[in-house]
Steps between C-alpha positions, in 0.01 A plus 500: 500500500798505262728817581442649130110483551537667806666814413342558149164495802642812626434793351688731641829345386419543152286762414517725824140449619425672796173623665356847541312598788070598465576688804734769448614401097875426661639233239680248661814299397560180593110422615477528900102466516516814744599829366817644647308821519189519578531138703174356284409174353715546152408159279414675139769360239691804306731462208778780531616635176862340559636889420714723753811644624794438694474590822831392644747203387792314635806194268510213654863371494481228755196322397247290756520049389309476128598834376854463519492447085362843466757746663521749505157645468272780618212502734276791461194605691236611256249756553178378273279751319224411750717574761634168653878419594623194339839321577639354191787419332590707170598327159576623136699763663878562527595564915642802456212679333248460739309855584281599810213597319532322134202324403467121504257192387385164658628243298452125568874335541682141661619595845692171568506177519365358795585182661680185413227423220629837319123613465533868330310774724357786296357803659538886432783746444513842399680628153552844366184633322542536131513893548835467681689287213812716570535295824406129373793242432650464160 
């Protein structure tokens, strides 16, 4: 399967699809089959909303191999409207104006390139929602 095929197959990458549990309602990001709290079978597909809040955040100065290109940038753990924490990393947003507690959106964005072949890996990020404009870039 080519790579490209493969991750546009995956959901959750893209669109944050997660699942909610018939058991207790928990929703679940990313899927795990079993709910984390009520330890039943969890396999019903939900979209989240792609809407939340920073929870905490962190710059990355010294960046990991393929993300070199793109420091320094910020890493922020996301708190979803459905109640889900999401690791991401933040765009559209200046470093120094990030907030605990300012209001973001899912967006779809490149991540890198990966490999030799320089095939382009998309997946999510989090930007400032359009009621914080005081704190986007430019």
């Amino acid at each position: 399967m080519e790579i490209s095929r493969n991750w546009r197959l995956q959901k959750q990458r893209y669109g944050l699809v997660g699942e909610v549990c018939e058991h207790c309602g928990s929703k679940i990001f990313p899927p795990r089959d079993v709910c984390p709290a009520c330890a039943e079978e969890a396999k019903t597909l939900y979209q989240f909303s792609g809407k939340g809040e920073i929870y905490s955040y962190t710059t990355v100065y010294d960046a990991p191999d393929g993300y070199e290109e793109q420091a320094p940038y910020t890493v922020a753990i996301v708190k979803l409207e459905e109640g889900p924490l999401v690791t991401a990393q933040l765009t559209d947003v200046d470093n120094g104006k990030v907030e605990i507690g300012q209001q973001v959106e899912m967006v779809t964005r490149k991540l890198r390139e990966d490999g030799e072949r320089g095939v382009l890996v998309y997946g999510y990020k989090f930007r400032p929602s359009w009621s914080d404009e005081n704190l986007r870039v430019g």
